[in-house]
Legacy VTK file of the C-alpha trace (Angstrom):
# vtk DataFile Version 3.0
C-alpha trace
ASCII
DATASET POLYDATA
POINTS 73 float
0.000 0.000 0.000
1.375 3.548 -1.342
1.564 6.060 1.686
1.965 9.069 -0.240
-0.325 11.884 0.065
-1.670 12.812 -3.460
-1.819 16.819 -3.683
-4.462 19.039 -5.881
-4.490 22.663 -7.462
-0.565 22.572 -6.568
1.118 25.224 -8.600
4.375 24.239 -10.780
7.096 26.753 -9.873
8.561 28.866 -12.416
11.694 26.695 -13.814
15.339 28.920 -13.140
16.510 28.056 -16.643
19.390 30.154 -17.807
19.740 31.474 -14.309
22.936 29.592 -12.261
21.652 28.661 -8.791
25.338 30.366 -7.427
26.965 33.483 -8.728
30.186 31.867 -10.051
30.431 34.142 -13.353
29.965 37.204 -11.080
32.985 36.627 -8.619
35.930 38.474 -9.366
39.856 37.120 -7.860
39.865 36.779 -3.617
35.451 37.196 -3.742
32.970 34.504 -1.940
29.822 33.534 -1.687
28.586 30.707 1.165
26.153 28.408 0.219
24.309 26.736 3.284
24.325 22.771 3.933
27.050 20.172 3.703
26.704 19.429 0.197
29.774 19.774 -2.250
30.281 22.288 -5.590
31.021 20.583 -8.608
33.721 23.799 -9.734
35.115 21.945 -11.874
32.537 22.352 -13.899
32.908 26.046 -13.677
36.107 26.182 -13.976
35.339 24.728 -17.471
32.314 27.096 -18.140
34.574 30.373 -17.342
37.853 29.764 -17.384
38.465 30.934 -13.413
40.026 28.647 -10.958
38.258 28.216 -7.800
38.497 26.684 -4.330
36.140 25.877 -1.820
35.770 25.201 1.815
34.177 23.290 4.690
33.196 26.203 7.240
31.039 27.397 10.025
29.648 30.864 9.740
27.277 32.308 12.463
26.408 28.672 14.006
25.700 27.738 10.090
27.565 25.329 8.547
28.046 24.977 4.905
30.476 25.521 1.916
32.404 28.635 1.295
33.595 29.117 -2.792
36.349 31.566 -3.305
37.601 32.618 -6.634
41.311 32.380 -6.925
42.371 32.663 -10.382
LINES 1 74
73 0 1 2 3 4 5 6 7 8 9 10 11 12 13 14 15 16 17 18 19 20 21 22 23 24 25 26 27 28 29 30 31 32 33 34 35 36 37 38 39 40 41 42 43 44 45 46 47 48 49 50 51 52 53 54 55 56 57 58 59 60 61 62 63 64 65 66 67 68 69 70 71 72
């Protein structure tokens, strides 16, 4: 038996195409940006995309944990 609740008249959000979820593109050399949770950044990927080099880190900001991208070439 299937114990999911089945939903009505639920609105599909607006899809963020063309829109990066982080502001990679935007950084300029020694700038962050700290993304919330424990998850990993794939900058590889952005490295590819722009041609930067970038580094990130494991921190705790403000009792928050999460990941902290710098740009660094």
């Amino acid at each position: 038996m299937n114990h999911m609740r089945i939903d009505a008249q639920i609105t599909v959000p607006v899809a963020n195409i063309g829109r990066p979820a982080y502001p990679f593109r935007d950084l300029s050399v020694g700038e962050s940006f700290f993304v919330l949770g424990g998850k990993s950044l794939n900058v590889g990927y952005w490295h590819k995309q722009t041609g930067y080099r970038y580094t990130t880190r494991s921190v705790t900001e403000n009792g928050r944990t999460g990941i902290r991208v710098w740009r660094v070439v």
